[in-house]
Steps between C-alpha positions, in 0.01 A plus 500: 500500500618828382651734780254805509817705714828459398788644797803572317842427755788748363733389768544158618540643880269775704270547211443132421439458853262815438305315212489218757267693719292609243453175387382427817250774560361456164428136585357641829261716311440201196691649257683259294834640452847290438833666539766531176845553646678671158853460637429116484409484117763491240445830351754669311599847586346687210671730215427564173795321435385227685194427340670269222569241744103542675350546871652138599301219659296633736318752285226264390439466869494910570254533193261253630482609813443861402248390277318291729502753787182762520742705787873520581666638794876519471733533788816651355796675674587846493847459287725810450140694538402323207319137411698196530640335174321202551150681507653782184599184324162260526310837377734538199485195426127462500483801303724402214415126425157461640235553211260563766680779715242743512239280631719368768517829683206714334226540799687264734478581866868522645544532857866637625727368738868570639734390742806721449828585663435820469150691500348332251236786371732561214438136330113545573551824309679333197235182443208722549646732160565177377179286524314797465688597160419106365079492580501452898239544739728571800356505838535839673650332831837312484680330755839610587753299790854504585703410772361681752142534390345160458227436235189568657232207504174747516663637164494179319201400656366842364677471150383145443145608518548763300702258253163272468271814484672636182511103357146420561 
């Protein structure tokens, strides 16, 4: 059975442990949801000069998922202020072989997560542009943890329902 929410892992540490969590609260709430850890796929790094030699194995297995999924939260790190390569890459990637690309992010609800080093607001900042710019229907409230600010369980809680609101 088809995953209606997909939870993206960007890291394989806090934030995986992160997606953990929400998996959990969205099988709390009945949510179907299964967790896609993109540092474990074999994904190439993308560039254009990269594209001769294709995504690598585990693209067919990013594609499905994303086309499967009805929602997608992604835990990422904040990197350099930025979005991790393994997140930047998986998007490129998606956008340059998949036939399909618009429809895996046009209208999608996208829930945003972060366990950073540092503050963290900055990679909230950068996927919001970003899933906004490719069709996203980002929710207004994010989730943002770090070392001394755990993730807050009344925010998932809160962001789940909100998750299966927007998914119907």
């Amino acid at each position: 059975m088809p995953s209606p929410l997909l939870i993206l892992a960007a890291s394989h540490n806090r934030n995986l442990q992160l997606a953990e969590h929400v998996l959990a609260a969205s099988q709390k709430a009945g949510l179907p949801a299964t967790i896609l850890d993109l540092t474990s796929l074999e994904l190439n790094l993308y560039t254009s000069r990269g594209e001769s030699r294709g995504p690598g194995a585990g693209f067919a297995q990013l594609h499905q998922a994303m086309a499967e999924a009805r929602g997608l939260w992604i835990c990422a790190p904040e990197y350099n202020g930025g979005i991790p390569p393994s997140l930047t890459s998986a998007i490129a990637w998606l956008s340059c072989v998949a036939e399909d690309f618009r429809d895996l992010f046009s209208s999608k609800p996208v829930a945003l997560a972060t366990h950073s080093g540092g503050g963290g607001q900055k990679i909230l900042s950068a996927m919001r542009i970003q899933l906004s710019h490719l069709g996203c229907i980002v929710l207004g409230r994010e989730l943002l943890s770090h070392s001394r600010k755990p993730a807050n369980p009344d925010t998932i809680t809160a962001m789940v329902a909100q998750m299966q609101h927007l998914m119907g």
